[in-house]
VEXDREN-2710 file (C-alpha; in Angstrom, 1 decimal):
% VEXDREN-2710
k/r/px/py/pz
1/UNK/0.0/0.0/0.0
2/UNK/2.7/2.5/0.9
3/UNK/4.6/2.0/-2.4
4/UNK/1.2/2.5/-4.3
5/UNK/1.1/5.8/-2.3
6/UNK/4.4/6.9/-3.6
7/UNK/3.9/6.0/-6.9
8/UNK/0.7/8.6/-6.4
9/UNK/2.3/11.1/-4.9
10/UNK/5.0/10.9/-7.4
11/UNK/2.9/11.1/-10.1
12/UNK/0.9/14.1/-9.1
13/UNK/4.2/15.8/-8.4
14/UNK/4.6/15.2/-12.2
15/UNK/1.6/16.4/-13.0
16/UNK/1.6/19.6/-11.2
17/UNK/5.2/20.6/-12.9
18/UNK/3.7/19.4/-16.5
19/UNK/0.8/22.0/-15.9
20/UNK/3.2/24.5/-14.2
21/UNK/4.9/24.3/-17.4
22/UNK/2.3/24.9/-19.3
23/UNK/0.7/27.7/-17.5
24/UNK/4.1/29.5/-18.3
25/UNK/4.3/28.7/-21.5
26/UNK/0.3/29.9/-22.2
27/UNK/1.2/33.4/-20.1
28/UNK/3.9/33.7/-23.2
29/UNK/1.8/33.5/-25.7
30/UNK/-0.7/35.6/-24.1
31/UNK/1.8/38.1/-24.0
32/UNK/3.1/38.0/-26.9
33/UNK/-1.0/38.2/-28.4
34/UNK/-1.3/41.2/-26.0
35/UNK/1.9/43.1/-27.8
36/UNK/-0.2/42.1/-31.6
37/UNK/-2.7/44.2/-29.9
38/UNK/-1.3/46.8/-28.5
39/UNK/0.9/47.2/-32.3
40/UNK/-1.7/47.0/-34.0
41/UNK/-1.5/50.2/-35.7
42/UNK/2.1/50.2/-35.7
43/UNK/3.2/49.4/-39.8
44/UNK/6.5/48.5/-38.9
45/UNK/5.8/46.0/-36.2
46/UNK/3.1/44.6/-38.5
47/UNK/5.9/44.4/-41.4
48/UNK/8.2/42.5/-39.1
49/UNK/5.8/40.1/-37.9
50/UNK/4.9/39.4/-41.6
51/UNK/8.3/39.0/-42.3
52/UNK/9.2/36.7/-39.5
53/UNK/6.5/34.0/-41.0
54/UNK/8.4/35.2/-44.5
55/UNK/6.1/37.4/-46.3
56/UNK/8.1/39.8/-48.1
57/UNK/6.9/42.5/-50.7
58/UNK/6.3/41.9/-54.7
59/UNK/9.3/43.4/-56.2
60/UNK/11.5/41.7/-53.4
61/UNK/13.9/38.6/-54.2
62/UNK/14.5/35.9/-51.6
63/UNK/17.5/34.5/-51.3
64/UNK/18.2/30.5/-49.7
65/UNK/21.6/29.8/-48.8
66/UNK/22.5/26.9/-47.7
67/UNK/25.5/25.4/-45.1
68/UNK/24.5/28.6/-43.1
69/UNK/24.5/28.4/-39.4
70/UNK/21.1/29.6/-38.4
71/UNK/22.2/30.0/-34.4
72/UNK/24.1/33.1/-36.0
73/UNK/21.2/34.7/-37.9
74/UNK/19.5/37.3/-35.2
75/UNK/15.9/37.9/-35.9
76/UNK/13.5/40.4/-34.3
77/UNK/10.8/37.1/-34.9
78/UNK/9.3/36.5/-30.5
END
């Protein structure tokens, strides 16, 4: 009985840290929804969100290069 006990207690303790997690990670995104809003009339913020998800305008060439390390490339994307 005891080690059944345990093996609960153990596994709520897993759960609470999973939804702990989670929480966090939903406060983030909330956030970074909240900031969408509040930009909302800001062009240039819209612009860079569009061009994190990589929209870019007509007359505009994209270039891929490969053998790049992309832990160098800094991007403005949350």
């Amino acid at each position: 009985m005891i080690g059944i006990e345990v093996y609960r207690i153990y596994d709520r303790t897993l759960m609470a840290q999973h939804l702990t997690l989670e929480v966090d990670n939903l406060n983030k995104e909330l956030a970074g929804l909240n900031a969408i809003i509040e930009n909302a009339d800001d062009q240039v913020y819209l612009e860079q969100l569009a061009r994190c998800i990589g929209y870019a305008y007509p007359n505009e060439v994209r270039y891929i290069t490969k053998g790049v390390n992309s832990s160098n490339i800094k991007l403005n994307c949350q």
